[in-house]
C-alpha atoms as a printed R data frame, in Angstrom:
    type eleno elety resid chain resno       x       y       z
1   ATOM     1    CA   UNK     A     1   8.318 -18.954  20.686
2   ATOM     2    CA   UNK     A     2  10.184 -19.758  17.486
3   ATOM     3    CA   UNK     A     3   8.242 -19.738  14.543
4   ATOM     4    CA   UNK     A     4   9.000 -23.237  12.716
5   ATOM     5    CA   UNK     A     5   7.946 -22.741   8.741
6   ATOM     6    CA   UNK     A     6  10.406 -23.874   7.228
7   ATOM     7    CA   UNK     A     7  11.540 -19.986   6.614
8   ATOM     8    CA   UNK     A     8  15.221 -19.534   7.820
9   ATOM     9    CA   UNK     A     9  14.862 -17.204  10.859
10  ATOM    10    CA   UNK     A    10  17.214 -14.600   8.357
11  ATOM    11    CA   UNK     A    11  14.440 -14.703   5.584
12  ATOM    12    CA   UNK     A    12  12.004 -14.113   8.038
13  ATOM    13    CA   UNK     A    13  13.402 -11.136   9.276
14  ATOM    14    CA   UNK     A    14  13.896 -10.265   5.364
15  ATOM    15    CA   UNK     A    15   9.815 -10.554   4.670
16  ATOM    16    CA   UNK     A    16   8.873  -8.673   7.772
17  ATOM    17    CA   UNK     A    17  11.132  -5.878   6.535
18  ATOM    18    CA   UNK     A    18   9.665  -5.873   3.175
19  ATOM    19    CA   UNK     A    19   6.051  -6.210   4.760
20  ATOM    20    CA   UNK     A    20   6.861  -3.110   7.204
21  ATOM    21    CA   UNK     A    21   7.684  -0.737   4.005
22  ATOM    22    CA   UNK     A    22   4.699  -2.150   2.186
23  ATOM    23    CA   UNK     A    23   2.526  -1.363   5.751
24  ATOM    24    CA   UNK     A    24   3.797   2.183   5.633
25  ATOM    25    CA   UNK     A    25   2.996   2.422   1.781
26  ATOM    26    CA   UNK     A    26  -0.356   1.652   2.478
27  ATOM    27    CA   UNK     A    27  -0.741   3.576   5.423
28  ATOM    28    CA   UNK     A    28   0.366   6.792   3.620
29  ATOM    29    CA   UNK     A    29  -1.745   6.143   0.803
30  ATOM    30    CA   UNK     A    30  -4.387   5.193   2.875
31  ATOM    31    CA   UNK     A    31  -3.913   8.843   4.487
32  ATOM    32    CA   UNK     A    32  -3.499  10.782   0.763
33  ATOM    33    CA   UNK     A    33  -7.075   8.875  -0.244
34  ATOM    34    CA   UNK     A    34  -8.834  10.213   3.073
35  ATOM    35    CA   UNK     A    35  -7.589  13.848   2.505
36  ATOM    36    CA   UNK     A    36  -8.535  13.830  -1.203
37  ATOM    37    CA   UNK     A    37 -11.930  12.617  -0.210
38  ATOM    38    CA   UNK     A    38 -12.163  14.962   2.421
39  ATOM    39    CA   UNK     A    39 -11.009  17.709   0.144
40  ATOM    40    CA   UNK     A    40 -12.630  17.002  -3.257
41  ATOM    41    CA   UNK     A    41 -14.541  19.377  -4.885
42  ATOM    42    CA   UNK     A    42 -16.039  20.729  -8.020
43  ATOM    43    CA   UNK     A    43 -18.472  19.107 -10.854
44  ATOM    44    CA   UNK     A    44 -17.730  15.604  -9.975
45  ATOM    45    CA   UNK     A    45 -17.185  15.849  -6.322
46  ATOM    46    CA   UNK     A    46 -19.698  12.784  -5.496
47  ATOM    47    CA   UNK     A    47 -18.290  10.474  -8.042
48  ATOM    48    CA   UNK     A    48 -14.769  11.308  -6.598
49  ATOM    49    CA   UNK     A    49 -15.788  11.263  -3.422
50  ATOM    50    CA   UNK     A    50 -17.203   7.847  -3.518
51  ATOM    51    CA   UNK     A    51 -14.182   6.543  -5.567
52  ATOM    52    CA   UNK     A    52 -11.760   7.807  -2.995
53  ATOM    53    CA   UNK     A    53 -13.778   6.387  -0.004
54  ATOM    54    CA   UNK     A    54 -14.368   2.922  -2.288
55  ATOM    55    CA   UNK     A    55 -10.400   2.865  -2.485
56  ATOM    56    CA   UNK     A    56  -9.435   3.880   0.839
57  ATOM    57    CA   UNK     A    57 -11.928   1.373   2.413
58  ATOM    58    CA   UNK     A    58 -10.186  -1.674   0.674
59  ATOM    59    CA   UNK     A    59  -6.651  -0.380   1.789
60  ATOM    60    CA   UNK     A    60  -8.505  -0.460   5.319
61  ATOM    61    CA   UNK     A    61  -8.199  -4.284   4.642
62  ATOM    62    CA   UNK     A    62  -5.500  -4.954   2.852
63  ATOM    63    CA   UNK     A    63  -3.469  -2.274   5.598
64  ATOM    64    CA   UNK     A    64  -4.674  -4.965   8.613
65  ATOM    65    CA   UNK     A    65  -3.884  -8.065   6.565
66  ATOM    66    CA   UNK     A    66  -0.594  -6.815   6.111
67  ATOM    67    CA   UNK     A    67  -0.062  -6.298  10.049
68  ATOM    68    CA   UNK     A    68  -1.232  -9.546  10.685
69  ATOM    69    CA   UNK     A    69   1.126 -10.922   8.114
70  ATOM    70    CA   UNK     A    70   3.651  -9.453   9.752
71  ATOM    71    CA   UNK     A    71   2.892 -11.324  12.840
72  ATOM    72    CA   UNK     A    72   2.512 -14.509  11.333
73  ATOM    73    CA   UNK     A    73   5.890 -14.644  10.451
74  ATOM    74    CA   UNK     A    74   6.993 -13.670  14.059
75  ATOM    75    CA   UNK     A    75   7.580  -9.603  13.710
76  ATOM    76    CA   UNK     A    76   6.369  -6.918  15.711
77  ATOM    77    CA   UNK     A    77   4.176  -4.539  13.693
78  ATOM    78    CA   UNK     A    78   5.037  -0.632  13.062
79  ATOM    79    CA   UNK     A    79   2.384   1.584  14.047
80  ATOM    80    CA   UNK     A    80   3.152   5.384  14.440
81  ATOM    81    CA   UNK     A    81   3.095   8.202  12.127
82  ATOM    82    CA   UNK     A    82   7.026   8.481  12.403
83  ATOM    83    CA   UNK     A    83   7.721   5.079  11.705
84  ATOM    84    CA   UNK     A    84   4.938   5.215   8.350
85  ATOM    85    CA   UNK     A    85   7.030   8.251   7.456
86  ATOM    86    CA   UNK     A    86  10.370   6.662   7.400
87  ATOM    87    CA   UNK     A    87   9.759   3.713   5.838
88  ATOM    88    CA   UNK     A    88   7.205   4.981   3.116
89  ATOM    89    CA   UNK     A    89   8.038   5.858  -0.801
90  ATOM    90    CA   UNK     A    90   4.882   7.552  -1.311
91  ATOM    91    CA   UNK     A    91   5.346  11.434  -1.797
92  ATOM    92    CA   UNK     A    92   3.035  13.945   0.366
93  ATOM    93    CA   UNK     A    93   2.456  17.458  -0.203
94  ATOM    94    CA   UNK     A    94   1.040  18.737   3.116
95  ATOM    95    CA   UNK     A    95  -0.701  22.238   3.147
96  ATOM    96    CA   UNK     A    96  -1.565  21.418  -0.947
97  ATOM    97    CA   UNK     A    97  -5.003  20.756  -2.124
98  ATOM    98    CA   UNK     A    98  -5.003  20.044  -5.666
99  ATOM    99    CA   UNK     A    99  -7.912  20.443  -7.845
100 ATOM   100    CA   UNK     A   100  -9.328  16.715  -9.158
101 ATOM   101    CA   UNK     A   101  -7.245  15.677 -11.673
102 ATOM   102    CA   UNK     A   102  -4.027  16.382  -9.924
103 ATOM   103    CA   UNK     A   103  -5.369  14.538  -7.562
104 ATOM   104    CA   UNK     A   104  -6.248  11.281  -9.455
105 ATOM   105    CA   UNK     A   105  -3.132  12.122 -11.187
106 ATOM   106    CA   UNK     A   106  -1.219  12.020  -8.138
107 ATOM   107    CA   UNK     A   107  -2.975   9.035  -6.789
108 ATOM   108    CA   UNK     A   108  -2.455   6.844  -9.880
109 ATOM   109    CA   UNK     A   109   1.238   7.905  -9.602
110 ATOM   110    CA   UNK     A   110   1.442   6.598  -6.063
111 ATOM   111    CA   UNK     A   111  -0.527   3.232  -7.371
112 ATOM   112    CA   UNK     A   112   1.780   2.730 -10.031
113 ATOM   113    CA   UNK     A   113   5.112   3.280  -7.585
114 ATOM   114    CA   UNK     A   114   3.479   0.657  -5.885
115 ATOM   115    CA   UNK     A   115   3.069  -1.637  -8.459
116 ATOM   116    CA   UNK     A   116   6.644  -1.182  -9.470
117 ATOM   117    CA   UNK     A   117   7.730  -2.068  -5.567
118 ATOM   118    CA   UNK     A   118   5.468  -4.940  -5.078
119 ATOM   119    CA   UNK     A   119   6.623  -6.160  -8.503
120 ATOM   120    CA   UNK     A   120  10.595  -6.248  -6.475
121 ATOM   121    CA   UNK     A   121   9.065  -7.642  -3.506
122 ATOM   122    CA   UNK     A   122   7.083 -10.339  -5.113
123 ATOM   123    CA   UNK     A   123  10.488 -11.802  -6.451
124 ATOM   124    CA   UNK     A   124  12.577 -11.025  -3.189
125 ATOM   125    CA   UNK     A   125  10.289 -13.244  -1.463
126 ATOM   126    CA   UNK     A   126   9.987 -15.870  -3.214
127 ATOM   127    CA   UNK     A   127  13.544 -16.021  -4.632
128 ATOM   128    CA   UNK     A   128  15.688 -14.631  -1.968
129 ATOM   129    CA   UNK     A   129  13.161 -15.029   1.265
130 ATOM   130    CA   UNK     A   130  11.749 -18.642  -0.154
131 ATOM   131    CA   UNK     A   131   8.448 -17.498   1.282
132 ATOM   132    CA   UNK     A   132   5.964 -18.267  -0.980
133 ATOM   133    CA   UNK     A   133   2.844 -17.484   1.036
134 ATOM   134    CA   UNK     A   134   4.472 -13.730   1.386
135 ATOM   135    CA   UNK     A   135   5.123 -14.282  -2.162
136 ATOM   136    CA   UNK     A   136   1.325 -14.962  -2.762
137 ATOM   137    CA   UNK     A   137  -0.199 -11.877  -0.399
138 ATOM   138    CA   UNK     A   138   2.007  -9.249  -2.058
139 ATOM   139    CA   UNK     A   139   0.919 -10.741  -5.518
140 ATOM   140    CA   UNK     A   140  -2.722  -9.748  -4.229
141 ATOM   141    CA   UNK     A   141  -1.829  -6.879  -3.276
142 ATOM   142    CA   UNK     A   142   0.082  -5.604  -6.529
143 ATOM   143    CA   UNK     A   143  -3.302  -7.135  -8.367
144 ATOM   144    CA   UNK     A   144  -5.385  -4.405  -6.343
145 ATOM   145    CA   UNK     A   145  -3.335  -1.853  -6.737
146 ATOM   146    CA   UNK     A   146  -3.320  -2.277 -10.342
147 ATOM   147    CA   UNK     A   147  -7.129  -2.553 -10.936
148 ATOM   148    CA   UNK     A   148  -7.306   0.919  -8.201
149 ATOM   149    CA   UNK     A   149  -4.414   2.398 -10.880
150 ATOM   150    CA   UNK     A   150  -7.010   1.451 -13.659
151 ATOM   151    CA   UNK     A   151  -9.936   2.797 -12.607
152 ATOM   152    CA   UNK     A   152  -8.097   6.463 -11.989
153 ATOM   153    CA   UNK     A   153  -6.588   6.479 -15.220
154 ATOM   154    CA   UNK     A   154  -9.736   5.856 -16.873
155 ATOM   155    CA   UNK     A   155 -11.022   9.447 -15.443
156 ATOM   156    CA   UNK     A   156  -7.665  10.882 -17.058
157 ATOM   157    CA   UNK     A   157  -8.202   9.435 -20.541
């Protein structure tokens, strides 16, 4: 059934592309936040592990609420490890285990590249796409992130 929003069906197909990268971002970050928990170790190791489970418990969310967004507007969701991969801008280093502040390093790194993206995406959609409610959830989104990019940095300063 055609989806009838008031969304060309071109800008449609525009916001599920941007909402499949963002998916993937999240998923891979999601990932990097499970292994750092998992990994974490030394005189703060409950703190960190706490923080990393606190933040990789609201991209559980925000990761499904992008999926569903996705539908909304009519697209099939991504949802394998290859297609995370391809689409994703966030930087892994498998068989590395960094001690804790590369890791919050590393993680407010990833935040930030976010923030940058979903700062380009924000304005694609509502300028280019003229969809204002994708316009809105990404604004969320970046919001998040940059409170989760906060919170790090304050262990680095």
């Amino acid at each position: 059934m055609k989806i009838k929003i008031g969304i060309t069906e071109a800008h449609l197909k525009n916001s599920i592309s941007i909402l499949s990268s963002i998916l993937a971002n999240e998923m891979t970050l999601y990932i990097k936040l499970r292994k750092f928990h998992w990994n974490v170790s030394g005189q703060s190791f409950m703190e960190l592990h706490k923080l990393f489970e606190g933040q990789y418990t609201q991209l559980e969310v925000s990761i499904d609420e992008t999926a569903e967004r996705i539908s909304k507007l009519g697209g099939k969701t991504i949802g394998t490890m290859k297609e995370f991969s391809d689409l994703t801008i966030i930087k892994e280093s498998p068989n590395q285990y960094p001690g804790q502040k590369e890791m919050l390093q590393e993680l407010v790194e990833d935040h930030e590249t976010l923030i940058v993206q979903l700062r380009k995406d924000v304005d694609a959609s509502a300028d280019e796409n003229k969809d204002a409610g994708t316009a809105d959830f990404l604004t969320g989104l970046m919001l998040a992130h940059e409170t989760m990019a906060w919170t790090l940095r304050r262990y680095l300063e």
